[in-house]
C-alpha positions as a printed NumPy array, in Angstrom:
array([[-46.949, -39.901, -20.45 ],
       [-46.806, -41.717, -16.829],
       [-45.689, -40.121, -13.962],
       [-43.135, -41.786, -11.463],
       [-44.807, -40.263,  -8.457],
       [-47.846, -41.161,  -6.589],
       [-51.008, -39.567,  -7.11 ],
       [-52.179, -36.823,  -4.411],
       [-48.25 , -35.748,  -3.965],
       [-47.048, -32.435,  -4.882],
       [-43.916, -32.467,  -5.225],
       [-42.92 , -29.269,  -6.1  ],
       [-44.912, -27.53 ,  -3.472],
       [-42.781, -29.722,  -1.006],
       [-39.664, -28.505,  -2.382],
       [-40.985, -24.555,  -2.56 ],
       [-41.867, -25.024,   1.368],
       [-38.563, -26.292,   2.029],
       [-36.819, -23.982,   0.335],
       [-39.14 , -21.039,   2.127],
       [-38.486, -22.786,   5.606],
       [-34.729, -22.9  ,   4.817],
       [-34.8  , -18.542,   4.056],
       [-36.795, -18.027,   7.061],
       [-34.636, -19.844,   9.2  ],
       [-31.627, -18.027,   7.699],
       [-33.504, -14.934,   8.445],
       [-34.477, -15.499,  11.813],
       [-30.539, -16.694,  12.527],
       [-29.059, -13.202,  11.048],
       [-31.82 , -11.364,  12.716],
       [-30.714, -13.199,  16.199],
       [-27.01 , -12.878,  15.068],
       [-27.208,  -9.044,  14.637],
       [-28.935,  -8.295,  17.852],
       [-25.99 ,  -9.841,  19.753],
       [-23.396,  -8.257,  17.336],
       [-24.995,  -4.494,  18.29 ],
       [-25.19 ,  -5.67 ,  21.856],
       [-21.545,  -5.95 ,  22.148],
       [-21.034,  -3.178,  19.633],
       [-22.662,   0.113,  18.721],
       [-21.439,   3.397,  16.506],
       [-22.238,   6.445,  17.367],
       [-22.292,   8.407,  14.211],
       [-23.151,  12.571,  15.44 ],
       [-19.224,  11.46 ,  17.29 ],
       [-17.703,   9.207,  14.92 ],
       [-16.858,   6.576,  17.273],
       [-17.386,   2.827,  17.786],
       [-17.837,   1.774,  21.418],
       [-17.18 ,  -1.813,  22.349],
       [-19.012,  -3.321,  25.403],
       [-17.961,  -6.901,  25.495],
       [-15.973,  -8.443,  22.302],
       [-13.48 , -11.042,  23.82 ],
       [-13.103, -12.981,  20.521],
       [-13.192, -10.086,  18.216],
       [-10.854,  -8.374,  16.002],
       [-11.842,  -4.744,  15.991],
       [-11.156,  -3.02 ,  12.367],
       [-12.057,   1.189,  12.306],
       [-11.638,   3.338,   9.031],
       [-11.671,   7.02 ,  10.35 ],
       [-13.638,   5.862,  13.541],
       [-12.322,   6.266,  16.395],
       [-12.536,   3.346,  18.759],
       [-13.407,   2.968,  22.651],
       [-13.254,   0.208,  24.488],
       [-15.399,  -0.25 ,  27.588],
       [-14.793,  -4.027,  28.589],
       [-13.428,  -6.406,  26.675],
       [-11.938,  -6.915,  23.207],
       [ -9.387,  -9.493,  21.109],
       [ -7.503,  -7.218,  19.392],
       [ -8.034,  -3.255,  17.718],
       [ -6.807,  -1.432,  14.578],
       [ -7.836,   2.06 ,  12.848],
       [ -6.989,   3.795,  10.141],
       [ -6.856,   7.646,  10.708],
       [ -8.545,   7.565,  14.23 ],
       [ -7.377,   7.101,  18.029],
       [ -7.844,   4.041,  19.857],
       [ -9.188,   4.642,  24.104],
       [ -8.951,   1.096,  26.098],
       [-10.678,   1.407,  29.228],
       [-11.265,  -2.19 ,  29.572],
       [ -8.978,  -5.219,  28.353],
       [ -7.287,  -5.198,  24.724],
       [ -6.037,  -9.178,  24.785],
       [ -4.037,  -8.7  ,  21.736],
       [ -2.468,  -6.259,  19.883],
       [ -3.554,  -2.72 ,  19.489],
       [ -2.143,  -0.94 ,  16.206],
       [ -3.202,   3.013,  15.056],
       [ -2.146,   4.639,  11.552],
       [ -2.817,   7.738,  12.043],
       [ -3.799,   8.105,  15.215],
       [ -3.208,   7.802,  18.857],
       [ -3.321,   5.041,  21.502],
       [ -4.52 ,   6.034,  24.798],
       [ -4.744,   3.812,  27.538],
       [ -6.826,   4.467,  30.54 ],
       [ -5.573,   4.302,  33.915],
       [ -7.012,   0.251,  35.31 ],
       [ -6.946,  -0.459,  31.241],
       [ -4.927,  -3.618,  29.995],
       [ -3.194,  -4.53 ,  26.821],
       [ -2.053,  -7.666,  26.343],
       [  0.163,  -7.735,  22.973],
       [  2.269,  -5.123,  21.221],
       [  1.587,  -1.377,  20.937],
       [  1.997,  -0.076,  16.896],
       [  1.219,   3.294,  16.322],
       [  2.026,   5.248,  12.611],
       [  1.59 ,   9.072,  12.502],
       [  0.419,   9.413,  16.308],
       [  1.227,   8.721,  19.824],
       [  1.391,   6.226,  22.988],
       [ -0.574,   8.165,  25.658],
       [ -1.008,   5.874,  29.209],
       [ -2.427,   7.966,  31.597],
       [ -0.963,   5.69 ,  34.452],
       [  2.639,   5.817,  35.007],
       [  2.472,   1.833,  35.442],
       [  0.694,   0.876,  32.66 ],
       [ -1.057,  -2.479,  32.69 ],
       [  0.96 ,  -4.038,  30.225],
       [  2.168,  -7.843,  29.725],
       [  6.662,  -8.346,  30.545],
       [  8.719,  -8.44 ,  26.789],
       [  5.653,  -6.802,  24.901],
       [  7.079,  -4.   ,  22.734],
       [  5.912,  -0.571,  21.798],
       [  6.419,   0.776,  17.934],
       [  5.619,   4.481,  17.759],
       [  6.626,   6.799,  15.01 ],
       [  4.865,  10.292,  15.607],
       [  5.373,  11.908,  12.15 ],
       [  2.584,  12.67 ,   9.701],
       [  0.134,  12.489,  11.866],
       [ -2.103,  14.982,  10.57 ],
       [ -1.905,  13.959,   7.095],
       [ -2.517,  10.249,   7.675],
       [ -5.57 ,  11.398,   9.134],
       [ -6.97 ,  12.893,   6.218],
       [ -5.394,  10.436,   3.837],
       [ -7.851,   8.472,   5.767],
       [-10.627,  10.466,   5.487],
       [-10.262,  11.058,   2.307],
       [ -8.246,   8.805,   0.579],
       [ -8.788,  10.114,  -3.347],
       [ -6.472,  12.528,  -2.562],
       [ -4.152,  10.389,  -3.121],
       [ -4.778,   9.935,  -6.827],
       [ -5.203,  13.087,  -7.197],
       [ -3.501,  15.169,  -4.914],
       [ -4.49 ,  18.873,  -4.166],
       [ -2.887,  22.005,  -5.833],
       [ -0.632,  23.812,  -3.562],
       [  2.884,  25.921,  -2.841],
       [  4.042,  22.836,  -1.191],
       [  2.957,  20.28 ,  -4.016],
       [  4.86 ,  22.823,  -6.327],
       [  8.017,  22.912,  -4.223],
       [  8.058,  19.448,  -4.055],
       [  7.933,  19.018,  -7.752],
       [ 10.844,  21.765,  -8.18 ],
       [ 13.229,  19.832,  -5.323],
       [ 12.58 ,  16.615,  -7.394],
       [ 13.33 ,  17.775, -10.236],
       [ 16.147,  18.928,  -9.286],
       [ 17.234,  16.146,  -7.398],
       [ 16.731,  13.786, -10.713],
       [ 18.515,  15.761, -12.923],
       [ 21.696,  15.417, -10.554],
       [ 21.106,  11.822, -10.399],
       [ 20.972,  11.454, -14.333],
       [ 23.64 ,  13.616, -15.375],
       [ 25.354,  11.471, -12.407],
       [ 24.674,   8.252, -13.898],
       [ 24.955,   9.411, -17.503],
       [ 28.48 ,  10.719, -16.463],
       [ 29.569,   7.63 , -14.714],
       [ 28.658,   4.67 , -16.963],
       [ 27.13 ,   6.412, -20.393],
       [ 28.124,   2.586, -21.64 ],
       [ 25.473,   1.135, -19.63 ],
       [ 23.159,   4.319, -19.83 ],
       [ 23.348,   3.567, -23.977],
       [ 22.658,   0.36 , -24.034],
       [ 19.433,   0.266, -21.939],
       [ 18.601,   3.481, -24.322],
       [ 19.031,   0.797, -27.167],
       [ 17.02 ,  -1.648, -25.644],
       [ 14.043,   0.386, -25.161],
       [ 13.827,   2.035, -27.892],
       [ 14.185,  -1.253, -30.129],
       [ 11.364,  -3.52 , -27.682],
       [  9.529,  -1.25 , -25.89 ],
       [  6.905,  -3.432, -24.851],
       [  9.298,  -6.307, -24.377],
       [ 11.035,  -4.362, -22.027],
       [  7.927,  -3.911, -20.035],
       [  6.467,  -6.584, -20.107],
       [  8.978,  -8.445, -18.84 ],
       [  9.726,  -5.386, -16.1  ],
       [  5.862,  -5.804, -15.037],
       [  5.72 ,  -9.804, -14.699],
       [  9.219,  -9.703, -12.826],
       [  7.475,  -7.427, -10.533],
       [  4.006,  -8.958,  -9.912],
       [  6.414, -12.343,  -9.663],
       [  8.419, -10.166,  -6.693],
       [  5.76 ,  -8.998,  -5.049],
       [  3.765, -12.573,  -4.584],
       [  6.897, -14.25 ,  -3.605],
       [  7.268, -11.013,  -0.911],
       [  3.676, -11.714,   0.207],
       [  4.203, -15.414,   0.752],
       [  7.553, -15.066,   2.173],
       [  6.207, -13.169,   5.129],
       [  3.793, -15.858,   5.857],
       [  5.627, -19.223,   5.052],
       [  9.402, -17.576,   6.126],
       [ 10.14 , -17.076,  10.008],
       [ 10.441, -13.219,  10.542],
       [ 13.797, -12.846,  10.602],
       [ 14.41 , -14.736,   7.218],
       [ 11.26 , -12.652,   5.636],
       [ 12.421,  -9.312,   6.602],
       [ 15.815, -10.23 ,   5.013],
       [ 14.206, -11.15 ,   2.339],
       [ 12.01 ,  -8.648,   1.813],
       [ 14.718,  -5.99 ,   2.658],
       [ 16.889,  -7.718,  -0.64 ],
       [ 13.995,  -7.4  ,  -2.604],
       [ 13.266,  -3.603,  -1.792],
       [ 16.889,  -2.577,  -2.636],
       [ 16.969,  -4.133,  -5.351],
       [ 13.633,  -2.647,  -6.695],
       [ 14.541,   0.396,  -6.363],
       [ 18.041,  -0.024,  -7.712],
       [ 16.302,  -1.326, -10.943],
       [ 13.392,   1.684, -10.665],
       [ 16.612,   4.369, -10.39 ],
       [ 18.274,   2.915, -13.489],
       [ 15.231,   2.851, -15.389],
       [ 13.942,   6.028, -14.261],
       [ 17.452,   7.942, -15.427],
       [ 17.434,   5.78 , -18.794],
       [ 13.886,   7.243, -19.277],
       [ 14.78 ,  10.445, -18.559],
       [ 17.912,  10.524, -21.27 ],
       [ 15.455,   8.755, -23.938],
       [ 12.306,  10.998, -23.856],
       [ 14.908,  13.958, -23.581],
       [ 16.867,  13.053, -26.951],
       [ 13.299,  12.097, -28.607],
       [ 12.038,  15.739, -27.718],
       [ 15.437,  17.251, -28.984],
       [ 14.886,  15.447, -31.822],
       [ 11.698,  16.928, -32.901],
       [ 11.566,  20.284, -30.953],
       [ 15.149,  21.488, -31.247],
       [ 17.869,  22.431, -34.466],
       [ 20.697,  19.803, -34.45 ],
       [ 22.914,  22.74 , -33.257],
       [ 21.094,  23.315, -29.821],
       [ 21.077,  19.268, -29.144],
       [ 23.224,  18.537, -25.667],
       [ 23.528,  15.367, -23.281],
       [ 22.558,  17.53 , -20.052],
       [ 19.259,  19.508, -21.893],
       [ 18.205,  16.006, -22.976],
       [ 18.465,  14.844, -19.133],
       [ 16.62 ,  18.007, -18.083],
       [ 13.671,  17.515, -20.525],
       [ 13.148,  14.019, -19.336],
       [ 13.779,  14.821, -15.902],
       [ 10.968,  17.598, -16.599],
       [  8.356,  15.708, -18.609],
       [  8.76 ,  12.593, -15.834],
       [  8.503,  15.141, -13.232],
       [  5.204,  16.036, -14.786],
       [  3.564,  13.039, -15.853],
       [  4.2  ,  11.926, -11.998],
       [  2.238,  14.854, -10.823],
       [ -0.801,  14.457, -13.169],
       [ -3.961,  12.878, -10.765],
       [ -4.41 ,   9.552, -11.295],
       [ -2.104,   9.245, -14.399],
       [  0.947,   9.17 , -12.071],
       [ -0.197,   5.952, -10.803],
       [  0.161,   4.421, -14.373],
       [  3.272,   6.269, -14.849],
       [  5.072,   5.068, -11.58 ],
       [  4.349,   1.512, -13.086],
       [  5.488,   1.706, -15.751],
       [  8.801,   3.266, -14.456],
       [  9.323,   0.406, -12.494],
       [  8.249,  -1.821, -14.966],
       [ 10.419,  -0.527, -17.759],
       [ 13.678,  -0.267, -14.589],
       [ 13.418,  -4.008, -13.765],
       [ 13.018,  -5.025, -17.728],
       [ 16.235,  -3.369, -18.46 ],
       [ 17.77 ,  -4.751, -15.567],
       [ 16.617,  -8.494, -16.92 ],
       [ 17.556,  -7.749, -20.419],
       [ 21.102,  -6.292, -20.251],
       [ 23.564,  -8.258, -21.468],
       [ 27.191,  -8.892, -20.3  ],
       [ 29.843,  -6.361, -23.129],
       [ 31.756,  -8.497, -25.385],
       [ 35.157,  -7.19 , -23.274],
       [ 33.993,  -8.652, -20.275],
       [ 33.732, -12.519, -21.329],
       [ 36.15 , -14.569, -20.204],
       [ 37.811, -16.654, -23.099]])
């Protein structure tokens, strides 16, 4: 066998040594970066804050942290914590579930969004740029904070009077909407009954794709569309969404309730309005069950939107 390369050359030494000059490099340059990313930035864990010294090109992101700035940042957003300029915010400054408060010689230069807290300047001239705008809605603050800090809850939410009133007001308020529907067009109610029952997975199928379809076109809407167009857009789609989820929910509802008649009750003690209240019931539960209501609220809206895509015009209504 004759080798290509020249005697005395090891070749694959030169390439390990490259290779090993390449890491070290890479090394040394995260090493360098990192120093200069805790020099502008450091947490302070004992107080659960994040304290920004100098960040002009940054975008600051906090998840249950909450967030000072001392000199200098691009831009700030948390999640369940407040938000303290004392230096200069260039950009926007948004808190969910928290509270923005603005020192007294402290700038921000873009809009102020705040969900489930408040807008607290502590001078009555805020340093604020002409035409920026201020979104603040104060509710919920407390439990957007601990949604935040700990956010399992909301798969599988806690036990409580509350969570058991809740579940009694809907289902009340579901059983009026059924026997509402039922009562108004029963035609319609039928029909999607029909349709269910003889493609079930059709049905959802085609409910889930129309959906996952919906909500990509929704996501690149907002970023191809100007705003006005997008939230037009995206307001259509919502209505309609939940048009399609409130049909389908009340169909549901009349279905599983005949289904359990069926089975559980004589022929004699069958009704239109028990039927609605066992559905209403067994939704009501399944809805309530931790992390199964997740599945459940899917397919809801899955099965709404199928029926909605399926239905067909009656035979009374085509024009001849």
């Amino acid at each position: 066998m004759i080798s290509i390369f020249a005697p005395g050359i090891n070749f694959e030494s030169r390439i390990s040594l490259g290779w090993r000059d390449v890491c070290a490099a890479a090394v040394v340059f995260l090493f360098f970066f990192a120093l200069s990313i805790h020099a502008q930035i450091s947490t302070n864990t004992a107080e659960n804050t994040i304290v920004v010294e100098s960040a002009p090109d940054m975008e600051i992101l906090s998840y249950g942290k909450t967030v000072i700035v001392l000199k200098d940042a691009k831009g700030v957003l948390t999640f369940g914590a407040d938000i303290i300029i004392e230096g200069r915010v260039e950009g926007d400054v948004a808190a969910i579930g928290g509270s923005v408060i603005q020192k007294e010689n402290a700038f921000i230069g873009g809009d102020v969004i705040i969900l489930g807290g408040k807008y607290r300047p502590e001078s009555a001239n805020p340093l604020r740029i002409e035409g920026k705008e201020t979104v603040m809605y104060a509710g919920y603050e407390e439990e957007l904070r601990d949604l935040t800090q700990n956010p399992s809850q909301i798969f599988s939410p806690a036990f409580s009077l509350a969570f058991v009133a809740q579940r009694v007001l809907s289902i009340l308020f579901w059983f009026i909407v059924s026997l509402a529907f039922a009562t108004i067009a029963p035609g319609a109610v039928s029909r999607a009954i029909a349709r269910f029952q003889l493609s079930t997975l059709k049905v959802i199928a085609i409910g889930f794709f129309a959906f996952l379809a919906t909500t990509i076109v929704l996501i690149g809407s907002f970023t191809v569309l100007p705003n006005y167009l997008s939230a037009i857009f995206g307001l259509m789609a919502f209505v309609l969404l939940m048009l399609a989820y409130v049909f389908g929910r009340v169909a549901l509802h009349v279905s599983i309730g005949k289904l359990l008649q069926k089975y559980l009750l004589s022929n004699n003690n069958q009704s239109e309005t028990l039927a609605i209240l066992l559905g209403v019931v067994v939704w009501t539960l399944l809805l309530s069950i931790p992390y199964v209501w997740t599945l459940a609220l899917l397919a809801l809206f899955s099965a709404g939107i199928g029926l909605v895509l399926t239905a067909r015009t009656p035979i009374g209504w085509k024009t001849r």
